[in-house]
N, C-alpha and C positions, 0 to 999 in steps of 0.2 A: 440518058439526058434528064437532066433536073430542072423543071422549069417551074419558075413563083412566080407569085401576082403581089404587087403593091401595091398598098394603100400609103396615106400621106405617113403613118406613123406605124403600120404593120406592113411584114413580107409572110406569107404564106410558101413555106415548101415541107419538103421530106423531114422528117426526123430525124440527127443522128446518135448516137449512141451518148453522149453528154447529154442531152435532152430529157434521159431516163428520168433523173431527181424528179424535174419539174415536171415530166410527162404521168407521172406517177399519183402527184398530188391532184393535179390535171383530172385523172382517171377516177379518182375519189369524190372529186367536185362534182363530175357527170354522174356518176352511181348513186350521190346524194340527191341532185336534179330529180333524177329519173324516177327515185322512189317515190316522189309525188304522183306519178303520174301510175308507177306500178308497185306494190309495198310487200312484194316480190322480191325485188332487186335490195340487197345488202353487202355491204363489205365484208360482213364479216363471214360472208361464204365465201370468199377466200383470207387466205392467210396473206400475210405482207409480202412475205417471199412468194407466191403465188402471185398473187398483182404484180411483182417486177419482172417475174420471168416471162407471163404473159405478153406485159409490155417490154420487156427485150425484145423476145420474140418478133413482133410484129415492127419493132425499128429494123430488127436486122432485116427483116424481109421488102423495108424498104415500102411500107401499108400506113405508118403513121403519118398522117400528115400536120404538119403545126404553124401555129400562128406567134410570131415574135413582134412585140412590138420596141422601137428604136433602140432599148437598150439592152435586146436581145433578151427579151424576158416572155416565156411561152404564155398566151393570151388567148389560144384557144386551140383545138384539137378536132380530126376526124382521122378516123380510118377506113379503110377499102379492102374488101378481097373477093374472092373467086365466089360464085355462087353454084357450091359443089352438090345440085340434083342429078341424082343416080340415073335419070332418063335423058341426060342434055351432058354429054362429054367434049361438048365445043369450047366450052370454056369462053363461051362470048361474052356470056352473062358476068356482072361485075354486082357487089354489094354495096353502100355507102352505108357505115355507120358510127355509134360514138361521134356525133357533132358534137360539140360543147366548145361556148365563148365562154372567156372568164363576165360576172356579170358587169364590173366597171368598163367593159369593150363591146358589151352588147347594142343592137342597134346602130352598129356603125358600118355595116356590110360583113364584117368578117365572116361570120356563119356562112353566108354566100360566098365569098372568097375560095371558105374552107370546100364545099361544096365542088365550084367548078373547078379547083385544082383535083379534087378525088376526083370527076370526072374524066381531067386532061390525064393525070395517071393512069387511069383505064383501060383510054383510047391507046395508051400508047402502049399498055401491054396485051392489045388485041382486043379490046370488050367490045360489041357495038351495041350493047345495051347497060345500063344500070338501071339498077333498082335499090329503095332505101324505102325504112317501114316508121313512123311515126305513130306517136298517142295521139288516140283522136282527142283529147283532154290538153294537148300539146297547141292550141290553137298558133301561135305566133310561129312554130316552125313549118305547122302547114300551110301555114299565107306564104312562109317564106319560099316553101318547096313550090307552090302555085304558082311564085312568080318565076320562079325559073326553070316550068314548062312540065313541072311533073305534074303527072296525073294516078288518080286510084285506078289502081290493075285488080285486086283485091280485097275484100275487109275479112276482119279477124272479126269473130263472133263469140261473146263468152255468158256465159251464166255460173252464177258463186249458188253452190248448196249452202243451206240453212246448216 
């Protein structure tokens, strides 16, 4: 079962396989985003055909979720999968990540949209937990994860050598 959430001018559901082009570009927008926040993260640690197979991958598997707005033009993007700890083979546990609004649709709920549909996916393929990890440099997603009940379970701790 496939179920989306509508906003006046966006629908939020699954991915399908025409989605690829624009889920693609989508995936480079968010990599761009992110290196602000970790400059780490680069495209060009993958190849183009690596970025597609990847995101194949994860449409076929039915993990991408996207955001179209009225003239079916992808507006934003998350994905979900299994959180595979070698001490917990319940598979309860669920991930949320890669959120990204396009920045013209930002602030209009979809992030959260995108959000409680990964969640409703989850539930519905057994999670009865999620978990998603954010920049702490990211303020605006962490108000936005606060307001919809998430809380820190953990922090990541880092120090850079000279």
């Amino acid at each position: 079962m496939v179920s989306s959430v509508e906003l006046p001018d966006v629908v939020v559901t699954n991915a399908s396989i025409h989605h690829l082009d624009d889920a693609v570009t989508a995936w480079k927008s968010l990599v761009f985003d992110q290196n602000k926040h970790d400059n780490r993260l680069s495209l060009s640690n993958l190849s183009d055909t690596q970025q597609r197979h990847f995101l194949r991958s994860i449409i076929l598997d039915r993990r991408l979720i996207v955001a179209l707005n009225s003239e079916s033009n992808l507006v934003g993007i998350a994905t979900i999968a299994i959180d595979n700890n070698m001490l917990d083979n319940t598979n309860s546990v669920w991930n949320i990540s890669d959120v990204w609004v396009d920045t013209e649709y930002r602030r209009r709920g979809i992030g959260e949209k995108l959000v409680m549909e990964c969640e409703n996916q989850a539930k519905s393929r057994g999670a009865t937990e999620i978990r998603l990890q954010v920049y702490a440099s990211n303020g605006a997603a962490s108000m936005m994860y606060g307001r919809l009940g998430y809380h820190t379970l953990s922090r990541t701790m880092s120090k850079k050598f000279d």
